[in-house]
C-alpha positions as protocol buffer text, in pm:
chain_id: "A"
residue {
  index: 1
  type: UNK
  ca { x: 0 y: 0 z: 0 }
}
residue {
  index: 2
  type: UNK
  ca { x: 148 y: 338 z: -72 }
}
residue {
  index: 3
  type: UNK
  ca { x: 214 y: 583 z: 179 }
}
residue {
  index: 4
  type: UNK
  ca { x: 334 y: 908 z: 284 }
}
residue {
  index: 5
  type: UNK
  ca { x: 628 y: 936 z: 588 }
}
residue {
  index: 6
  type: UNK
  ca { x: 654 y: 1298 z: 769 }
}
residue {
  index: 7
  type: UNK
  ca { x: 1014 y: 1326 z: 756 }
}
residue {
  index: 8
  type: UNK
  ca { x: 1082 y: 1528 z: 1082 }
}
residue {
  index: 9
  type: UNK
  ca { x: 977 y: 1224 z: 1257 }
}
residue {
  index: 10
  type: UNK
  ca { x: 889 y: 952 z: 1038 }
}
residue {
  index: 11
  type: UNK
  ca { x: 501 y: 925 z: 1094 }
}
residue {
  index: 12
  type: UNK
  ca { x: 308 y: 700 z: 830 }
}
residue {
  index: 13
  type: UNK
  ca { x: -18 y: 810 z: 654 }
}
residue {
  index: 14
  type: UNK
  ca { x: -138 y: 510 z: 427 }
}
residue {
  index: 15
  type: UNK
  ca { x: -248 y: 642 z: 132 }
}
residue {
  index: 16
  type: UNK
  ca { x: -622 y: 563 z: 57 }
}
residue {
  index: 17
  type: UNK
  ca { x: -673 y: 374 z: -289 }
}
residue {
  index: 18
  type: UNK
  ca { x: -1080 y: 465 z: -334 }
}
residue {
  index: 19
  type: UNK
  ca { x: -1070 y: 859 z: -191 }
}
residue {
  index: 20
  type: UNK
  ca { x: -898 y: 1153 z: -195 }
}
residue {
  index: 21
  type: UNK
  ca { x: -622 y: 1245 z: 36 }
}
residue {
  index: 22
  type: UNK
  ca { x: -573 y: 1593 z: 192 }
}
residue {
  index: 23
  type: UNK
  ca { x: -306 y: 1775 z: 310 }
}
residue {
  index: 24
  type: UNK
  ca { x: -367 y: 2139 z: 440 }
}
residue {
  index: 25
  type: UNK
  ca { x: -453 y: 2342 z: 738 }
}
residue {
  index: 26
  type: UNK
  ca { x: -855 y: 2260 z: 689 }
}
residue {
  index: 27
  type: UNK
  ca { x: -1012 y: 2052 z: 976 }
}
residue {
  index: 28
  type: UNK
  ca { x: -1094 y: 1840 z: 704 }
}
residue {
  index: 29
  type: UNK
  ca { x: -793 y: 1749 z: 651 }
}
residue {
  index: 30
  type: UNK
  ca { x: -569 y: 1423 z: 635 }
}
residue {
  index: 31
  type: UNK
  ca { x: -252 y: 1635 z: 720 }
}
residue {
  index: 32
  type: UNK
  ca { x: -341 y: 1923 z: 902 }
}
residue {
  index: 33
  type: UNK
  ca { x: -34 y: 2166 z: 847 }
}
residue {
  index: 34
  type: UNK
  ca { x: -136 y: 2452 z: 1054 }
}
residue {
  index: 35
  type: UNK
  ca { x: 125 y: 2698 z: 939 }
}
residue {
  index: 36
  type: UNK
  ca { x: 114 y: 3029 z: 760 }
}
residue {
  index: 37
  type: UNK
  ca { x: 111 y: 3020 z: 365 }
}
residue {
  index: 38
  type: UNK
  ca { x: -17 y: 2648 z: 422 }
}
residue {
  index: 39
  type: UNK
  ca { x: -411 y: 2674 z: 207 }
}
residue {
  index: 40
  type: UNK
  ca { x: -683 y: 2478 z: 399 }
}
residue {
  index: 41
  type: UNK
  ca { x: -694 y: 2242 z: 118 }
}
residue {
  index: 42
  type: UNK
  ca { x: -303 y: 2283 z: -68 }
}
residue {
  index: 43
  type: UNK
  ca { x: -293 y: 1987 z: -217 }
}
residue {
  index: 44
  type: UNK
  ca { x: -459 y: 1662 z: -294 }
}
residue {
  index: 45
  type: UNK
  ca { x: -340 y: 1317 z: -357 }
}
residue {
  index: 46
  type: UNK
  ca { x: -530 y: 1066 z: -548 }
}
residue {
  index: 47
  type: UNK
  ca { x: -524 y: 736 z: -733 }
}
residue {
  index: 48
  type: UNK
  ca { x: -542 y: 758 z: -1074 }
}
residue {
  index: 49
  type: UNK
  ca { x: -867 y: 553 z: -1236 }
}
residue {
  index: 50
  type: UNK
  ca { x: -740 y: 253 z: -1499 }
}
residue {
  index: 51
  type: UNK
  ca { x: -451 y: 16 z: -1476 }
}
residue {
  index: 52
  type: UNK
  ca { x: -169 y: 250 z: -1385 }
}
residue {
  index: 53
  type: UNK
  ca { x: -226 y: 250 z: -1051 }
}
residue {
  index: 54
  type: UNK
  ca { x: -58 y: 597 z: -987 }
}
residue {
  index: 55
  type: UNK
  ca { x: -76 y: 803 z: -774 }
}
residue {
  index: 56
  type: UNK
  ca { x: -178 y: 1196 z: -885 }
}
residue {
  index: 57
  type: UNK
  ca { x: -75 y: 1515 z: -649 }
}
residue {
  index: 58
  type: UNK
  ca { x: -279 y: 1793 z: -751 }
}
residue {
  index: 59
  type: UNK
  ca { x: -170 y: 2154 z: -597 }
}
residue {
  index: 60
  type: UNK
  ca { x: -472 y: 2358 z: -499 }
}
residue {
  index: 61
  type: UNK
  ca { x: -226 y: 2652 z: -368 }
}
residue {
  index: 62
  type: UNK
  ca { x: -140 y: 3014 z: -425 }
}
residue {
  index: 63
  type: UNK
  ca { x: 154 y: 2921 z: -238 }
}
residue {
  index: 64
  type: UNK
  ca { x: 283 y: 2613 z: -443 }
}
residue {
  index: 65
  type: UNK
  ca { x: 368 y: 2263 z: -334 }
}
residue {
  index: 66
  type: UNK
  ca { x: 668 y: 2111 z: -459 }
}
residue {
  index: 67
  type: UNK
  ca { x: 803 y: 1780 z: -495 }
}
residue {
  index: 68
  type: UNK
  ca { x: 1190 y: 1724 z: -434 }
}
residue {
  index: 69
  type: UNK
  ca { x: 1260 y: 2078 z: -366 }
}
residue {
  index: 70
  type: UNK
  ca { x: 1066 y: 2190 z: -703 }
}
residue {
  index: 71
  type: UNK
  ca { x: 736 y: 2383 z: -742 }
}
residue {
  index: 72
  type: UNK
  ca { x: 490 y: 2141 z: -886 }
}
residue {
  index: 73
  type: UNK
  ca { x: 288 y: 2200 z: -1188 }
}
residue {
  index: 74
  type: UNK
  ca { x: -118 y: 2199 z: -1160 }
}
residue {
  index: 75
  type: UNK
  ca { x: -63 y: 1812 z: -1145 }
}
residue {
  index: 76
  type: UNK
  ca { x: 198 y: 1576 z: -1062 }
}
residue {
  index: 77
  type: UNK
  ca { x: 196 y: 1185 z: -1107 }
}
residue {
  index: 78
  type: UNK
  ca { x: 436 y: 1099 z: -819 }
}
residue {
  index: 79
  type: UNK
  ca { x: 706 y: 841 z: -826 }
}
residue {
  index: 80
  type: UNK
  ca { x: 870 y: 620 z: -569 }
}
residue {
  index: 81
  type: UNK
  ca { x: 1090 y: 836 z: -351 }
}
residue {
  index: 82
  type: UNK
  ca { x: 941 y: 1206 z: -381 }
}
residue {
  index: 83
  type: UNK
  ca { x: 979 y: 1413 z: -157 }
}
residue {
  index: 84
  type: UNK
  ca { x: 666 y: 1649 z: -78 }
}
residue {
  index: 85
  type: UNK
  ca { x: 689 y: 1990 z: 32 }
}
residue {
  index: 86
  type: UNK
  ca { x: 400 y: 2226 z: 232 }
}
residue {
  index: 87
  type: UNK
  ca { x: 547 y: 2505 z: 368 }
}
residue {
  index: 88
  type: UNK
  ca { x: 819 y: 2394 z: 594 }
}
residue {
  index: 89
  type: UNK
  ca { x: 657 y: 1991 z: 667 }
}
residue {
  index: 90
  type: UNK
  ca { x: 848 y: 1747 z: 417 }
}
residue {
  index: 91
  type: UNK
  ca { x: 688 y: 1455 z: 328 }
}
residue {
  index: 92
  type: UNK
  ca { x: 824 y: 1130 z: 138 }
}
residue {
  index: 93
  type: UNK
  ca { x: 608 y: 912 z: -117 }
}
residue {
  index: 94
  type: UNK
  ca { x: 661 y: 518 z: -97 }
}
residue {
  index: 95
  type: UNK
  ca { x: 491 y: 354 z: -337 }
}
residue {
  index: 96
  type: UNK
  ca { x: 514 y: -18 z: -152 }
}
């Protein structure tokens, strides 16, 4: 199952494979970044529909998200390894 890990101190968030997953400062959140500059929805992560399998980061921000250390387009299809950025949090994809 894929996953996100918080780098600062290596928390796991499984990544859901039939809903969207939220990082931001909204209560609704998945992540809840509550930091300036962070949106209340900044970016969502979803499973792409068909055989692929990947996953899809879409940035929702004014800010930007970026993935290893780069601002991300409008959409991403993220890879083993990436490293997320909001605001200040890093986080790292794992597709296993």
């Amino acid at each position: 199952m894929a996953k996100l890990v918080r780098l600062l101190n290596e928390q796991e968030y499984p990544l859901p494979e039939e809903r969207e997953f939220k990082i931001g400062r909204g209560s609704d959140s998945n992540i809840c970044v509550l930091e300036e500059g962070v949106s209340r929805t900044h970016c969502v992560i979803t499973k792409s529909s068909g055989d692929s399998g990947e996953y899809v980061l879409t940035d929702r921000s004014k800010n930007g998200t970026f993935v290893n250390e780069k601002r991300t387009g409008q959409v991403y299809v993220l890879r083993g390894e990436d490293i997320i950025g909001v605001g200040t949090h890093r986080f790292k994809f794992s597709s296993k």
